[in-house]
Backbone as CSV, one residue per row, in Angstrom:
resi,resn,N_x,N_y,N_z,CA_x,CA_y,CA_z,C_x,C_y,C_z
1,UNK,51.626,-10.914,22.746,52.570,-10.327,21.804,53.390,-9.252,22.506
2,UNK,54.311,-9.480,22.197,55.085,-8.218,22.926,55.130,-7.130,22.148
3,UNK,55.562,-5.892,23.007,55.073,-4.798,22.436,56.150,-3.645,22.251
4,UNK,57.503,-4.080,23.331,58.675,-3.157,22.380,59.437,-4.223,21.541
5,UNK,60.302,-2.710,20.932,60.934,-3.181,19.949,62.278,-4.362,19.924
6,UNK,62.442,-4.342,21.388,63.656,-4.930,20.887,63.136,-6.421,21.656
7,UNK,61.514,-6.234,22.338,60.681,-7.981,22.649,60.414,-8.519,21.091
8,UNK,60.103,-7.692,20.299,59.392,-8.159,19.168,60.981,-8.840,18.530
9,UNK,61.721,-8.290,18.386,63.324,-8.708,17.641,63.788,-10.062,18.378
10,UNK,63.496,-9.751,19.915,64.137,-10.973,20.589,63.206,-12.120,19.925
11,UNK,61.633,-12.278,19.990,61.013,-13.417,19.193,61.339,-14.030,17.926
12,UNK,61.422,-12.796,17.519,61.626,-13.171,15.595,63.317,-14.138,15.972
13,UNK,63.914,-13.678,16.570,65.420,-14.598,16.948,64.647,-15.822,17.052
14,UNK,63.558,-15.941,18.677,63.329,-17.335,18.450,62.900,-18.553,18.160
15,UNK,61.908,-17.618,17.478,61.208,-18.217,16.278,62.273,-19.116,15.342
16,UNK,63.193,-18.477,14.937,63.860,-18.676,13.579,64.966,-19.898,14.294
17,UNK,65.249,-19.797,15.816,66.342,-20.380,15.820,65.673,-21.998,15.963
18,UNK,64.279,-21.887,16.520,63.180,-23.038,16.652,63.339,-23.821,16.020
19,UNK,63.028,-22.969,14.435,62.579,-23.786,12.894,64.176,-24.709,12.954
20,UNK,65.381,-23.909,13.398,66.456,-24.177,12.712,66.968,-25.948,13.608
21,UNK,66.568,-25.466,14.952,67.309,-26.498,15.769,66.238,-27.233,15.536
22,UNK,64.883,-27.625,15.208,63.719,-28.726,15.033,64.016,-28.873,13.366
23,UNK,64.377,-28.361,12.237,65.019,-29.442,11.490,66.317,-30.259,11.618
24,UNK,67.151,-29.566,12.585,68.411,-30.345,12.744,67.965,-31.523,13.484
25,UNK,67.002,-31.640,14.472,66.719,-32.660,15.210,66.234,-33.736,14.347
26,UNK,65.242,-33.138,13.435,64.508,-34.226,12.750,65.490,-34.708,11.589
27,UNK,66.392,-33.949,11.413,67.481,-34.744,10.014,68.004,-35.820,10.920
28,UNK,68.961,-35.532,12.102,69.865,-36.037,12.433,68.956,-37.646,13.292
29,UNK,67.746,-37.544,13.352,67.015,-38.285,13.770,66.618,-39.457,12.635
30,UNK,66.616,-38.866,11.758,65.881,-39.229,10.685,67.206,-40.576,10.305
31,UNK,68.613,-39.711,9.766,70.055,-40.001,9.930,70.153,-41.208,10.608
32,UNK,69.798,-41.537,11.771,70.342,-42.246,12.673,69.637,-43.518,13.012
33,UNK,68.588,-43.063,12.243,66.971,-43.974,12.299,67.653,-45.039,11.106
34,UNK,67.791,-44.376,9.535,68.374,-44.788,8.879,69.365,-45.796,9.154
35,UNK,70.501,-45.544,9.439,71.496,-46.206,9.837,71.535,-47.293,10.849
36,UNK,70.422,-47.004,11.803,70.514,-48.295,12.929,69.463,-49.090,11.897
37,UNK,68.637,-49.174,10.617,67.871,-50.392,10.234,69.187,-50.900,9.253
38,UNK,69.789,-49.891,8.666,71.083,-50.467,7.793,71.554,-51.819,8.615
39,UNK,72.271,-51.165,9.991,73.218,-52.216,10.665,72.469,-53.106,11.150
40,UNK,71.385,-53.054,11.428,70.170,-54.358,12.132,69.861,-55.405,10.882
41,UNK,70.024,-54.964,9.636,69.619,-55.590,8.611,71.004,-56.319,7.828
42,UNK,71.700,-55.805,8.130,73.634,-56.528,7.659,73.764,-56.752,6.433
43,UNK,72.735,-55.705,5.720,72.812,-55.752,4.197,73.850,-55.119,3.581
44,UNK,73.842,-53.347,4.041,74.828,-52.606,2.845,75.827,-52.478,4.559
45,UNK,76.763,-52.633,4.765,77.547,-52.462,5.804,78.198,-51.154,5.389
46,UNK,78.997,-51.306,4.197,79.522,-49.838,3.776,78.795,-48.516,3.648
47,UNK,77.870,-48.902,3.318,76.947,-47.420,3.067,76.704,-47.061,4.442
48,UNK,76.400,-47.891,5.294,76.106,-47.441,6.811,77.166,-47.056,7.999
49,UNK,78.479,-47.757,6.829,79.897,-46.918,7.241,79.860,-45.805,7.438
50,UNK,79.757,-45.309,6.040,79.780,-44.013,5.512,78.495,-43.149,5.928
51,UNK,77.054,-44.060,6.288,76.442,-43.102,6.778,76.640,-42.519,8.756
52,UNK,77.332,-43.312,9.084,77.603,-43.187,10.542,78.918,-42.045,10.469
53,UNK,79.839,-42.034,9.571,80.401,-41.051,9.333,80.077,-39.384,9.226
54,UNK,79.082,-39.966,8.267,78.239,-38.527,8.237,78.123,-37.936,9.303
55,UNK,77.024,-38.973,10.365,76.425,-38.496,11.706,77.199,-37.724,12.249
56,UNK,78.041,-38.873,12.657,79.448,-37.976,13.144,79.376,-36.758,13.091
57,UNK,79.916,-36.222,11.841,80.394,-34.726,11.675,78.765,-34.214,12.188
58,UNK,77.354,-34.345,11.820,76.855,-33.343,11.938,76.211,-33.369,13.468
59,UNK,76.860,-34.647,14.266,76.423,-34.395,15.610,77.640,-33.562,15.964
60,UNK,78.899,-33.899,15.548,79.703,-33.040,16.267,79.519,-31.523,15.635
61,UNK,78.711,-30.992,14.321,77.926,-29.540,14.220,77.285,-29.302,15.382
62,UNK,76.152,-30.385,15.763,75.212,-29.540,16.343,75.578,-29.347,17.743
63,UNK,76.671,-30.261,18.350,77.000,-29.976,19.819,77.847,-28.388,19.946
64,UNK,78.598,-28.487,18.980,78.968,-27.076,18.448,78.202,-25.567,18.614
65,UNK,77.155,-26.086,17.897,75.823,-24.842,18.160,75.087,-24.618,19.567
66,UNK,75.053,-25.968,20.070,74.718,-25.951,21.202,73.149,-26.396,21.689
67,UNK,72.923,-27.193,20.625,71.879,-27.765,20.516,71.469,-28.997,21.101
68,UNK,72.975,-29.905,20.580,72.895,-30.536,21.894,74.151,-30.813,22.494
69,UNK,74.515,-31.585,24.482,75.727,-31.440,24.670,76.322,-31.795,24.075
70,UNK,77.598,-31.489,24.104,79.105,-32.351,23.601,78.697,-34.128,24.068
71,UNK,78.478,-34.043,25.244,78.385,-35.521,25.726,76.843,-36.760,25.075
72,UNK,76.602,-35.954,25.025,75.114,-36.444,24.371,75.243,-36.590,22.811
73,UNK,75.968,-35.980,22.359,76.580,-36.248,20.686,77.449,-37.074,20.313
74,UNK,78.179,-37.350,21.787,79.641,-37.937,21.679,78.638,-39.721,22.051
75,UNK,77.984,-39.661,23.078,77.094,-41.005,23.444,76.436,-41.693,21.844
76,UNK,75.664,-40.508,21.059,74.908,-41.581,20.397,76.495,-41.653,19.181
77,UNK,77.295,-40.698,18.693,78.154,-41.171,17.875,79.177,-42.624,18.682
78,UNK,79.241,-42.928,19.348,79.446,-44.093,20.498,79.042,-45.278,20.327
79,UNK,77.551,-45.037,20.336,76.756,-46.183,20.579,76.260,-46.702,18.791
80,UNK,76.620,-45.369,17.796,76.213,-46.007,16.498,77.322,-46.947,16.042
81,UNK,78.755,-46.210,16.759,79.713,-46.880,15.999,80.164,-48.498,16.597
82,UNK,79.807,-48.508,18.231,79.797,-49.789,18.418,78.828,-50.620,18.006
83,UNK,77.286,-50.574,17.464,76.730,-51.159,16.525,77.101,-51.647,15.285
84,UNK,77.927,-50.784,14.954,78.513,-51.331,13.487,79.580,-52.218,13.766
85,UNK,80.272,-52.165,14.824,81.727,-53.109,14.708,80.950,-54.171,15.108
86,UNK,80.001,-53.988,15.679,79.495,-55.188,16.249,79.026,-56.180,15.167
87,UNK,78.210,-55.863,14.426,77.492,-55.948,12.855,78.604,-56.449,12.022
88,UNK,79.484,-55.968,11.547,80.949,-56.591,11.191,81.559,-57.700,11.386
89,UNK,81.224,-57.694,12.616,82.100,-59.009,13.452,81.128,-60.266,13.178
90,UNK,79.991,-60.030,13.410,79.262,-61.067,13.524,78.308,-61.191,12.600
């Protein structure tokens, strides 16, 4: 445990920022999990439109925060959306 004041403040920061970036991981995981059985399954195509949309914006949040890169947000929004055209087509 740390024992000045401003070790104890720096934890409580990263504690909190922990909780924050390990639910963003597990939504946007969760999100994406979702959406690739949508397009594997070629049932609701629109809803998985609209849910790849979503992703979108909140990968391009979290590259923002810095959670994860720009390039690594930009890859899986990439790779969801060529799944779907793909799914479309065929």
């Amino acid at each position: 445990m740390p024992n000045l004041t401003n070790a104890k403040k720096a934890l409580r920061q990263n504690l909190k920022r922990q909780k924050k970036n390990l639910a963003a991981k597990t939504e946007i995981k969760k999100m994406i999990k979702n959406a690739r059985a949508l397009i594997t399954a070629k049932k609701d195509l629109a809803k998985a439109e609209n849910m790849v949309r979503e992703i979108g914006k909140k990968l391009d949040k979290i590259a923002k925060t810095g959670y994860f890169k720009k390039n690594k947000s930009s890859r899986l929004k990439s790779r969801l959306a060529k799944a779907l055209n793909k799914s479309k087509k065929g």
